[in-house]
C-alpha positions as CSV (number, residue, x, y, z in Angstrom):
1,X,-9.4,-14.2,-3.0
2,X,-11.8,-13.0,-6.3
3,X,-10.7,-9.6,-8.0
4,X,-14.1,-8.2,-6.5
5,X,-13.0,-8.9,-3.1
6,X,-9.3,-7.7,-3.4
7,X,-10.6,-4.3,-4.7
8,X,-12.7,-4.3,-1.0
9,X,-9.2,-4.5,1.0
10,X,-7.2,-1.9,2.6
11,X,-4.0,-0.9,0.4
12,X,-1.8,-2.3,3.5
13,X,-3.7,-5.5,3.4
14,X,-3.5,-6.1,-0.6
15,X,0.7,-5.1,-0.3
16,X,0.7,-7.9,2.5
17,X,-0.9,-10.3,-0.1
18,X,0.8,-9.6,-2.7
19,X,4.0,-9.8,-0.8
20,X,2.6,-13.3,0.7
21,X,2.9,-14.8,-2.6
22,X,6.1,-13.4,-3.6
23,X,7.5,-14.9,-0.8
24,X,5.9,-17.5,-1.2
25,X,7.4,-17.7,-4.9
26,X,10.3,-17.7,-4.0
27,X,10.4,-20.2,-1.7
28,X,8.7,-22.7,-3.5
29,X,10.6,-25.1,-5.8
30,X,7.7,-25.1,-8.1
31,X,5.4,-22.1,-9.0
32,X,2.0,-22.2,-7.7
33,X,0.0,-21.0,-10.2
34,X,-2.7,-19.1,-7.8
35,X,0.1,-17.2,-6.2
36,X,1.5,-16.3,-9.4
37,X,-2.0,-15.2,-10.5
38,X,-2.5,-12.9,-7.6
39,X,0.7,-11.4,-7.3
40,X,0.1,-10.6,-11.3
41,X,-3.1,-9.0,-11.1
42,X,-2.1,-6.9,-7.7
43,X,1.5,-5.9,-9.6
44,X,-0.6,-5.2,-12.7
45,X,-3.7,-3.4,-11.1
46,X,-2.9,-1.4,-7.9
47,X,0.6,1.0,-7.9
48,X,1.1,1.4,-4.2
49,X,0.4,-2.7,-4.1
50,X,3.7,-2.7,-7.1
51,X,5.6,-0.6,-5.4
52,X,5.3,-2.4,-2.0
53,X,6.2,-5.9,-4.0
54,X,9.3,-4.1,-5.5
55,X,10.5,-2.8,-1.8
56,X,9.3,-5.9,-0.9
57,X,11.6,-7.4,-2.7
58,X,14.5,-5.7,-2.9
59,X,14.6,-4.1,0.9
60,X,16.6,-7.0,1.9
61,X,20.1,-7.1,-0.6
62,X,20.7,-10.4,0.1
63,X,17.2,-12.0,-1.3
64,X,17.9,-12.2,-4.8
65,X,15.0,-15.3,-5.0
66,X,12.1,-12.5,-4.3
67,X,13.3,-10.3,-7.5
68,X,13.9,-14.0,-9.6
69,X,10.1,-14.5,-8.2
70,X,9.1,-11.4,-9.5
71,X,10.9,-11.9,-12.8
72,X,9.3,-15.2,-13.4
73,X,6.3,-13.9,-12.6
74,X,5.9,-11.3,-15.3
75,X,6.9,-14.3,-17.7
76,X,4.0,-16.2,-17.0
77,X,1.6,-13.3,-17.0
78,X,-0.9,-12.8,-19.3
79,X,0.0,-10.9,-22.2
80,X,-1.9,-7.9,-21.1
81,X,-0.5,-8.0,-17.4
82,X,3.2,-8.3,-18.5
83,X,3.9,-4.8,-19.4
84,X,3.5,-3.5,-15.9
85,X,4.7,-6.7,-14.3
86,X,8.3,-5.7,-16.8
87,X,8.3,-2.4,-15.5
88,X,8.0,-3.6,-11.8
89,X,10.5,-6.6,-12.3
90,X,13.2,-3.8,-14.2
91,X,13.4,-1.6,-11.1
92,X,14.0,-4.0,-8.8
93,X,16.4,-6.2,-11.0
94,X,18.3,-3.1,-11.7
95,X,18.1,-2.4,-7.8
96,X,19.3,-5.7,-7.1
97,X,22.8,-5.7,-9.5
98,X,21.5,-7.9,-12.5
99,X,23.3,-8.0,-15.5
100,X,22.3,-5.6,-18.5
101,X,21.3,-8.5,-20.7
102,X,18.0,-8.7,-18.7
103,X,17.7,-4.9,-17.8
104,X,17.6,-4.5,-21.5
105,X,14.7,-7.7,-22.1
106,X,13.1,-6.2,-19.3
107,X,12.7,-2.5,-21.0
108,X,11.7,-3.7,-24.0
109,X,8.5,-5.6,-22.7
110,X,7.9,-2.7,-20.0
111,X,5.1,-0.3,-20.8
112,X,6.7,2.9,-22.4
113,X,4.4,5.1,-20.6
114,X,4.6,3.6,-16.8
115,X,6.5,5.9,-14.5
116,X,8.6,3.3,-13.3
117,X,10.5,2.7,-16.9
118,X,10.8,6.6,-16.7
119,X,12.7,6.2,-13.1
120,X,14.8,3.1,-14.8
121,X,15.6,5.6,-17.4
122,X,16.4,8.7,-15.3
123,X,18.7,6.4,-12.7
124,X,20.6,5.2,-15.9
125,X,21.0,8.9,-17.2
126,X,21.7,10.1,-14.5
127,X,24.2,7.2,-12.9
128,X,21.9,6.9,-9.7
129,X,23.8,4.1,-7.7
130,X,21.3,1.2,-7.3
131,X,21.7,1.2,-3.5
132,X,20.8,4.5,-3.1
133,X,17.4,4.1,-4.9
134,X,16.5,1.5,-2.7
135,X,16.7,3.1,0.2
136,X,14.5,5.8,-1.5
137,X,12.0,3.7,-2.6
138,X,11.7,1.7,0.5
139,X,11.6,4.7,3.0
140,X,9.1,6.6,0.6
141,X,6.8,3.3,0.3
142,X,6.6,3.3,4.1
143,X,5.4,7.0,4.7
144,X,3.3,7.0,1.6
145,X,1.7,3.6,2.3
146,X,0.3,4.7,5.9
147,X,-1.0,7.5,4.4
148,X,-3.0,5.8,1.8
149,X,-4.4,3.4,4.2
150,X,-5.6,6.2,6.5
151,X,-7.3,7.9,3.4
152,X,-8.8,4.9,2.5
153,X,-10.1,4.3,6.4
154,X,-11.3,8.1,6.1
155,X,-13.5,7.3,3.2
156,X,-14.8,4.6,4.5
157,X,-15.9,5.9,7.2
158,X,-17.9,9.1,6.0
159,X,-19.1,7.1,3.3
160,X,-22.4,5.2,3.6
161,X,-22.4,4.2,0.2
162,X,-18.7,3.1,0.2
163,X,-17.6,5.1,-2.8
164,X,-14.2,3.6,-2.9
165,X,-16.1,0.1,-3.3
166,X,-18.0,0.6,-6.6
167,X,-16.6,0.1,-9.8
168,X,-16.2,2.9,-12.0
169,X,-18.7,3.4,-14.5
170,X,-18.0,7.0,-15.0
171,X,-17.5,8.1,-18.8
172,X,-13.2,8.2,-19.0
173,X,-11.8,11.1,-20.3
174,X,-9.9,11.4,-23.8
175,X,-6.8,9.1,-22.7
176,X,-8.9,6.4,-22.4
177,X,-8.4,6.5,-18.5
178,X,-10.7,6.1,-15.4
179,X,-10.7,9.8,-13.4
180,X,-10.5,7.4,-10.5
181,X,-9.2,4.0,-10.0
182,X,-6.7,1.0,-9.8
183,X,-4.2,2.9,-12.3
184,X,-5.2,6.5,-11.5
185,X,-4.0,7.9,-8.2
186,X,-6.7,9.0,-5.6
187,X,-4.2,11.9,-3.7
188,X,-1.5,13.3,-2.9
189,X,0.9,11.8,0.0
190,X,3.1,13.8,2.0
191,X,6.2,15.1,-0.3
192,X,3.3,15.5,-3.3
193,X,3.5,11.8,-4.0
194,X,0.2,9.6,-6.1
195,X,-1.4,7.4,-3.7
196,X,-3.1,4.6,-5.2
């Protein structure tokens, strides 16, 4: 499926696709290359589709081969995909117990202003056991996910020109930023949460 087409999809549907090819990652003894390109540019361009990978991958404790997936994934990312795939892949290794050694690889390649090497940073600080953020981050992904996919049916719907469809060609503001967009959240979900 092109880029074009996967920006067309419901947020529910791109999480199942990217979640497709992590499994199917980490199932495979060799990586398929247009897995590994999907799951990169979905990690890389759509936060609600990272988070579902990283729940994704770390809901179940004993699937250690979907984080290894993940990891290997951000390694043969394109250069400009890899900051956000290191963030993504340093939440859920530290979620799933692996040693500092790659933690600390990890944060180093993540991007320094992505909210997920904040939430590393702040579960370090602040000693959050690794357990308990996964079951946070799992049970928020759920409520905040089926919210996002009923926003995005709303706005299809009273839309005849299928504003959440066009690329934005707005003027960004000073940071550089789209108002609106892959990496720009659209609302707020229940609990004041971005949805993507």
């Amino acid at each position: 499926m092109t880029a074009e087409r996967l920006s067309r999809t419901s947020p529910a549907l791109r999480a199942d696709i990217a979640n497709r090819a992590l499994d199917a990652l980490a199932t495979s003894r060799t990586d398929n290359p247009t897995h590994a390109q999907t799951l990169a540019h979905l990690v890389s361009t759509y936060r609600l589709t990272r988070d579902a990978v990283i729940a994704h991958a770390i809901r179940d404790a004993t699937r250690q081969d979907r984080v290894d997936a993940l990891v290997r994934t951000f390694r043969a990312a394109p250069t400009a995909q890899q900051p956000k795939l290191a963030a993504a892949a340093l939440v859920a290794t530290y979620i799933a117990g692996w040693q500092p050694a790659v933690l600390v690889t990890l944060a180093k390649h993540a991007d320094p202003n992505d909210g997920l090497k904040h939430l590393f940073a702040n579960a370090i600080n602040e000693r959050v056991a690794p357990d308990h953020l996964r079951r946070v981050l799992v049970d928020a992904l759920d409520t905040t996910m089926t919210a996002a996919d009923d926003l995005w049916t709303a706005q299809r719907s009273t839309s005849g020109t299928r504003a959440i469809d066009r690329p934005d060609t707005r003027s960004r503001p000073s940071g550089g930023r789209p108002e609106h967009g892959p990496d720009r959240p659209i609302g707020r979900g229940p609990g004041g949460r971005d949805l993507t």
